[in-house]
C-alpha positions as CSV (number, residue, x, y, z in Angstrom):
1,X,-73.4,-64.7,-10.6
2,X,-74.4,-61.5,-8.8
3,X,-74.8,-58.5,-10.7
4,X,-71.3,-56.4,-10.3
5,X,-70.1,-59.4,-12.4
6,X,-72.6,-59.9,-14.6
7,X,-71.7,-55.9,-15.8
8,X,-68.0,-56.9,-15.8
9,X,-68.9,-59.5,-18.1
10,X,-71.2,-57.1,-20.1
11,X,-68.4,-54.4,-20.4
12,X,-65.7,-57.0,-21.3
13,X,-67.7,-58.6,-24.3
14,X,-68.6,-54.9,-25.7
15,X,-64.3,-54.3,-25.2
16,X,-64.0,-57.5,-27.8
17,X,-67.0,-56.8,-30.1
18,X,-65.4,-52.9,-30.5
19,X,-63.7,-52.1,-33.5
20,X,-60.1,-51.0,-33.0
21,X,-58.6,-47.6,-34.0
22,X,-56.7,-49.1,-37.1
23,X,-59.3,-50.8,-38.6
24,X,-61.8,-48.1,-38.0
25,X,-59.2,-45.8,-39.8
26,X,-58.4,-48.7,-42.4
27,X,-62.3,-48.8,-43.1
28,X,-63.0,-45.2,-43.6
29,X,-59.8,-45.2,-46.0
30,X,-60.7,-47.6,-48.2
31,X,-64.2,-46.3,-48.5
32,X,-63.4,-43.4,-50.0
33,X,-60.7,-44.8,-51.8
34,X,-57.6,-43.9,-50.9
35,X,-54.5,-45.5,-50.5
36,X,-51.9,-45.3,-47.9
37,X,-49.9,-43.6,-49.8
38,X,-52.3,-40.8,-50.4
39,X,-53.1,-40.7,-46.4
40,X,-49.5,-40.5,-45.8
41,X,-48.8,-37.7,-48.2
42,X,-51.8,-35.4,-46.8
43,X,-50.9,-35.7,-43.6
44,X,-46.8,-35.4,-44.3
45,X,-46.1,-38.4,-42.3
46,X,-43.8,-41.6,-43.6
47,X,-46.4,-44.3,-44.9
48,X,-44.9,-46.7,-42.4
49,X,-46.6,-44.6,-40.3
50,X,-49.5,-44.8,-41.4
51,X,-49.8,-48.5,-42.1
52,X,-48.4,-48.8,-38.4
53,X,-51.6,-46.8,-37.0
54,X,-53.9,-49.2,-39.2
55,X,-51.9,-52.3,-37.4
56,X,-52.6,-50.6,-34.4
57,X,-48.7,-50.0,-33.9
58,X,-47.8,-47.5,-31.8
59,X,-44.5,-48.7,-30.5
60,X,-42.7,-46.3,-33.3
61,X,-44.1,-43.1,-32.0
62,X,-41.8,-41.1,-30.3
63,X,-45.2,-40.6,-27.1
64,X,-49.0,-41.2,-26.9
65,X,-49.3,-37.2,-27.6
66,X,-47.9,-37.7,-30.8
67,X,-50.0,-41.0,-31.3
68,X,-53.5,-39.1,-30.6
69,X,-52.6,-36.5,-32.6
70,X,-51.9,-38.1,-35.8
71,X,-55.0,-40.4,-35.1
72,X,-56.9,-37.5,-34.7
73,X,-55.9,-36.1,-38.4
74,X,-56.1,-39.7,-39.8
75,X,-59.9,-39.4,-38.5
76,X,-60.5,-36.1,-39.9
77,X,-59.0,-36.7,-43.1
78,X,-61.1,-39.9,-43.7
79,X,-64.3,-38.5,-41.8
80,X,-64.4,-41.5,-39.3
81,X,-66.8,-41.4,-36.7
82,X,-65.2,-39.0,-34.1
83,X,-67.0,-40.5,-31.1
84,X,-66.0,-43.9,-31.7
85,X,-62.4,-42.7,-32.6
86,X,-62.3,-41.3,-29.2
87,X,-63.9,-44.0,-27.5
88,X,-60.8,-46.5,-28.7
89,X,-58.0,-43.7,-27.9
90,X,-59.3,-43.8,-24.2
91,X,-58.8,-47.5,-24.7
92,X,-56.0,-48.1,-26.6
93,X,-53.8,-44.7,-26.0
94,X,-53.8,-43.4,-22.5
95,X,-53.8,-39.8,-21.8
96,X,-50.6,-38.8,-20.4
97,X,-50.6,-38.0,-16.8
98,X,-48.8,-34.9,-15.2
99,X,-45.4,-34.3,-16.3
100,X,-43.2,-35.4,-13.5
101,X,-41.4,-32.2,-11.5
102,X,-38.1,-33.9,-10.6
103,X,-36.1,-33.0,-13.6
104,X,-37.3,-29.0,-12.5
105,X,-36.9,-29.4,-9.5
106,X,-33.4,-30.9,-10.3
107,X,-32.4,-28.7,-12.6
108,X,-33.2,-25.9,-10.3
109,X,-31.1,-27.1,-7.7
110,X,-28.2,-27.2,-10.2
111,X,-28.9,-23.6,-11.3
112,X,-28.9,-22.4,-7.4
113,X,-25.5,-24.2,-7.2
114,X,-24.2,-22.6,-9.8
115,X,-24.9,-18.8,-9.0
116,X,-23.3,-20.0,-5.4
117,X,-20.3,-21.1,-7.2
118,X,-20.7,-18.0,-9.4
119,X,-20.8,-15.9,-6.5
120,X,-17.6,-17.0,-4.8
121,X,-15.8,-16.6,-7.9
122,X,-16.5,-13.1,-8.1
123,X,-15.7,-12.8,-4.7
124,X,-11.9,-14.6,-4.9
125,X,-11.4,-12.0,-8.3
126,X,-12.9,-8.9,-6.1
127,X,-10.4,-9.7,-3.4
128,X,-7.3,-10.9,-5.5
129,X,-7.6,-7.4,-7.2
130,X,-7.9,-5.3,-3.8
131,X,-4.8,-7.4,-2.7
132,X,-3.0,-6.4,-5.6
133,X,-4.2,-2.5,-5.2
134,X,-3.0,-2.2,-1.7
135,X,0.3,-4.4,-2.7
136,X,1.1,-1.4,-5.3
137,X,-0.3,1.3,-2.9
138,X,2.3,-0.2,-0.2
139,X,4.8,-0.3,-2.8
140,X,4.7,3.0,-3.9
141,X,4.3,4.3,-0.6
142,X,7.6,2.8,-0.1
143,X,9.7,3.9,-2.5
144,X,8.3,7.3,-2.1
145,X,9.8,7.7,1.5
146,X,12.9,6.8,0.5
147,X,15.7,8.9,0.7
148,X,18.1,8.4,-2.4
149,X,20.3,11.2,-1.6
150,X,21.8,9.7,1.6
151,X,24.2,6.5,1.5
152,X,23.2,3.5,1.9
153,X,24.6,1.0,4.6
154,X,26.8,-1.2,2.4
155,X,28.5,2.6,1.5
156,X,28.7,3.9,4.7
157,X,30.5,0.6,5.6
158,X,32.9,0.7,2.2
159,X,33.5,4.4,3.5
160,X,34.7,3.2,7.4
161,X,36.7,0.6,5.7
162,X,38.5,3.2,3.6
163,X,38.6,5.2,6.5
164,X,40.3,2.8,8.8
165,X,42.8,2.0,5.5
166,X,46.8,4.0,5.9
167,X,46.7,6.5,3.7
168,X,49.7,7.7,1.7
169,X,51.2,10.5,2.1
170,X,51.0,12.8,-1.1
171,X,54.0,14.6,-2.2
172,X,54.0,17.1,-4.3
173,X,56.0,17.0,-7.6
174,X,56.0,20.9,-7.9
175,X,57.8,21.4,-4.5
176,X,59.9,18.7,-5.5
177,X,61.4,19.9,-8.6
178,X,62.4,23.7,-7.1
179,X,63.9,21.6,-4.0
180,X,66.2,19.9,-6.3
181,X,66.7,22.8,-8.5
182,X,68.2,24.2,-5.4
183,X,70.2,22.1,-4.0
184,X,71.2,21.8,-7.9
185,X,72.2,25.2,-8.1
186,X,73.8,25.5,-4.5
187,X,76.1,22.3,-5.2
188,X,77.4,24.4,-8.3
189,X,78.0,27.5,-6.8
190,X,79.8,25.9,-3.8
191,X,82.2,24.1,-6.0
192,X,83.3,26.7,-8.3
193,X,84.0,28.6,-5.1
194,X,86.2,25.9,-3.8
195,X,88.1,25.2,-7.3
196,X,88.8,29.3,-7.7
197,X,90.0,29.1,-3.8
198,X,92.5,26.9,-3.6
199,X,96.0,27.3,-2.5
200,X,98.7,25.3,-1.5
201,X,99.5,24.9,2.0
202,X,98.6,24.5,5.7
203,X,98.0,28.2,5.6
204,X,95.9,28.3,2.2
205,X,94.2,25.3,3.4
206,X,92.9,26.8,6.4
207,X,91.8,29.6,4.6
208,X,90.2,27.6,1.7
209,X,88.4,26.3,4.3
210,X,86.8,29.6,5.7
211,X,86.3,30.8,2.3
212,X,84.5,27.3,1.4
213,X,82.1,28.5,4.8
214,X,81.4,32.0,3.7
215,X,81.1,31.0,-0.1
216,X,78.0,28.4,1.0
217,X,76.5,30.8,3.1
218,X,76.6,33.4,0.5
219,X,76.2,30.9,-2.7
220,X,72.6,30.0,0.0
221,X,72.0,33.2,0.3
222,X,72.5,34.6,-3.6
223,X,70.2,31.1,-4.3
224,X,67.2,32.0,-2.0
225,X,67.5,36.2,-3.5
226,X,67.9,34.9,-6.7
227,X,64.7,32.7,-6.5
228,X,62.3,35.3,-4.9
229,X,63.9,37.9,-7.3
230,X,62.6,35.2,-10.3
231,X,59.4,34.7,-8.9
232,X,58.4,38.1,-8.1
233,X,59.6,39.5,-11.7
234,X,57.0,36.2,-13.0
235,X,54.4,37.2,-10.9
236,X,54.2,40.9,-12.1
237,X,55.4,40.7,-15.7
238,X,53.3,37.4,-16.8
239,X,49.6,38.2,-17.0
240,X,46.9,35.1,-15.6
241,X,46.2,32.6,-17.9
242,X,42.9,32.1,-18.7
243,X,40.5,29.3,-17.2
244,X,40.4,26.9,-20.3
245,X,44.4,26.9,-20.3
246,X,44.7,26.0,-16.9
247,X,42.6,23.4,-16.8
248,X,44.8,22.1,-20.5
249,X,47.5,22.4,-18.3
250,X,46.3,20.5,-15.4
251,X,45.2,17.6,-17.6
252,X,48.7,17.6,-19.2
253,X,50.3,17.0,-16.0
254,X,48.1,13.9,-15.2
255,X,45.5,15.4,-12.7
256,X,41.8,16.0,-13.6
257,X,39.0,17.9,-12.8
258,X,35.4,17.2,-12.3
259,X,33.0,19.9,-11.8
260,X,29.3,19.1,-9.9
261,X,26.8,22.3,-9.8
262,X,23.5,21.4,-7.8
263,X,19.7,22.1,-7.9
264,X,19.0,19.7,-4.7
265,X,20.6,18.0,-1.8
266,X,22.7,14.8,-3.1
267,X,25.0,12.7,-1.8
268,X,28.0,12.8,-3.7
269,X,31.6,9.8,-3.3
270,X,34.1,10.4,-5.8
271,X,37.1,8.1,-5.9
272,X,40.5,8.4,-7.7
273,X,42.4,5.4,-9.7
274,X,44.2,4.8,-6.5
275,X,41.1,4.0,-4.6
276,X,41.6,7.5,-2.0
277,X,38.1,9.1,-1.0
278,X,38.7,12.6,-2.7
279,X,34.7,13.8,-1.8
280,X,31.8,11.5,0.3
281,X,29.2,14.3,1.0
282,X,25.8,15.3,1.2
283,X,25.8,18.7,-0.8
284,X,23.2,21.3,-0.9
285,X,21.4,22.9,-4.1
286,X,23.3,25.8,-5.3
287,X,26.5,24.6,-4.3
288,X,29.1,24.5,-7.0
289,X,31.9,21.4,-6.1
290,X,35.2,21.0,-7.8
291,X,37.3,17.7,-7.3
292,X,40.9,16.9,-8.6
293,X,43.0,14.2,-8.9
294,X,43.9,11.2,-11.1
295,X,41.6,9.1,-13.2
296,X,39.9,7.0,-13.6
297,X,37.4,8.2,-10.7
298,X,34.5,5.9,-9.5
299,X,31.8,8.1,-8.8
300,X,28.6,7.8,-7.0
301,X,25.1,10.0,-6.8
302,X,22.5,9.4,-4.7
303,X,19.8,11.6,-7.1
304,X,21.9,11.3,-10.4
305,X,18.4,14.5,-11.5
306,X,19.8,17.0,-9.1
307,X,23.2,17.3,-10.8
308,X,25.1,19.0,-13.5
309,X,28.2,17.4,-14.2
310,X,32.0,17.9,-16.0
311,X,35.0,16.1,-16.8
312,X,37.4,18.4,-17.6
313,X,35.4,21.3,-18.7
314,X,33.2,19.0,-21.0
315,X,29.5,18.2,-20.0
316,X,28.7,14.9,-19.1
317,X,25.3,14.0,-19.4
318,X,23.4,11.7,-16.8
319,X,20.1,11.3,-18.4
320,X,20.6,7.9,-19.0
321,X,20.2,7.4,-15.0
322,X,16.6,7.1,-13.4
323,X,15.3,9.7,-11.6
324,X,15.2,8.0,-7.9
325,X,17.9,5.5,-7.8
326,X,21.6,5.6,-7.2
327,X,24.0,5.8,-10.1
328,X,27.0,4.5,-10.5
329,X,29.5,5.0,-13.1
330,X,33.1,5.6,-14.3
331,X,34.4,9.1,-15.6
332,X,36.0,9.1,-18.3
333,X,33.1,6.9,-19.3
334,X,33.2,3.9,-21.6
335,X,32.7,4.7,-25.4
């Protein structure tokens, strides 16, 4: 046996003959006689514990840190010999080695993904919200260069249609009745002329007959004098009625007015209840427009702002229309 061995052999016989930590600690308990109940208490620790560090027991302990630390106070508390306390921890409770970097490590790599995925994120909101800036920008823009005082195409193409449509011819009613009371009061005339005229015979008739000539001519005559005469003697003896009874008047005889006054350019239809165009214009601030006919009329405005409207001399308001858009609406209105 050569001597390296004989020295292992030395070393492992000391290891065996060597007291272990529990029963050191057990020994220097009950010398000064104390229980484990009284370790246990002054060193707050369960006395399972403590009876578990006496069994040398160190399977309970959540690490070896823990293990030499209680040891260590179990020592203290008992006044064990510290150097042979130590000499058994070496032994029996390995200091830990170097806590192992790969959890840090990992977690660090998780951290540096996360500020990358953090970081896009911000960069998908940044550019969703200049998308949506230049969508309203655009969108403003555009409604802004629109023109809503000029047609639009479906109107311009309702307005050819109309356009290419017979119109009927209007008649007046007013020219009507004073060509029948003519011919009313010409039949009469004629007639009583031919009943105070006649006479019997080839001869009378003959005469009858001229007389019947001259009476229309002058009975045509007397009618036309007669009618001038009336209207003049009207013209100069009745005074002008005033504005309010005319337009009374005008309603009573079925036609309507409607009144537009201006303070910009607009684009103004007006249709009557027989569907005719009466007005399809662009007017100008300042101008004042009148339209009659019959209602109901269909009326469209390009900038429903710029105008001041009435429907037979009472004010129609339009501020129920948005500024900017084309109205559309029924006079007399609904309600």
């Amino acid at each position: 046996m050569n001597d390296e061995e004989k020295q292992l052999h030395t070393d492992e016989q000391q290891i065996e003959t060597r007291p272990s930590l529990g029963a050191i600690l057990q020994a220097a308990r009950e010398a000064r006689g104390q229980s484990v109940a009284d370790v246990a208490t002054a060193l707050h620790l369960r006395p399972s514990i403590v009876s578990d560090i006496e069994a040398d027991d160190f399977s309970n302990i959540a690490s070896s840190t823990y293990v030499r630390g209680y040891v260590k106070n179990y020592a203290r508390l008992v006044e064990a010999d510290r150097a042979l306390i130590d000499a058994c921890l070496e032994q029996q409770v390995p200091t830990p080695g170097a806590p192992l970097m790969q959890s840090f490590s990992r977690k660090t790599t998780r951290q540096a993904r996360d500020s990358r995925l953090t970081l896009v994120t911000y960069l998908i909101v940044i550019v969703l919200l200049a998308l949506l800036v230049l969508w309203w920008v655009q969108k403003a823009t555009l409604f802004t260069g629109v023109d809503f005082s000029k047609p639009t195409v479906e109107e311009v193409e309702a307005l050819r249609e109309q356009a290419r449509m017979p119109q009927p011819e209007v008649i007046s009613p007013q020219t009507d009745l004073e060509q029948t009371d003519l011919e009313q009061t010409g039949q009469e005339q004629s007639g009583s002329v031919l009943m105070g005229s006649e006479q019997p015979g080839g001869e009378q008739g003959a005469q009858a007959v001229d007389q019947q000539s001259a009476a229309d001519m002058l009975a045509a005559e007397t009618t036309a004098g007669s009618a001038s005469t009336s209207m003049e003697v009207l013209d100069e003896t009745q005074p002008e009625p005033p504005l309010q009874d005319t337009q009374i008047s005008a309603t009573a005889q079925g036609v309507d007015r409607i009144s537009f006054t201006l303070n910009a350019d607009c684009w103004i239809q007006v249709t009557d209840a027989n569907g005719k165009v009466l007005l399809s214009d662009v007017k100008k601030p300042g101008q004042a427009v009148l339209v009659e006919g019959q209602g109901p009329f269909k009326l469209i405005l390009g900038a429903p702002q710029a105008v001041s409207l009435e429907y037979n001399g009472a004010h129609v308001s339009l501020e129920q229309y948005p500024k900017n858009r084309v109205a559309r609406f029924s006079l007399p209105m609904a309600g």
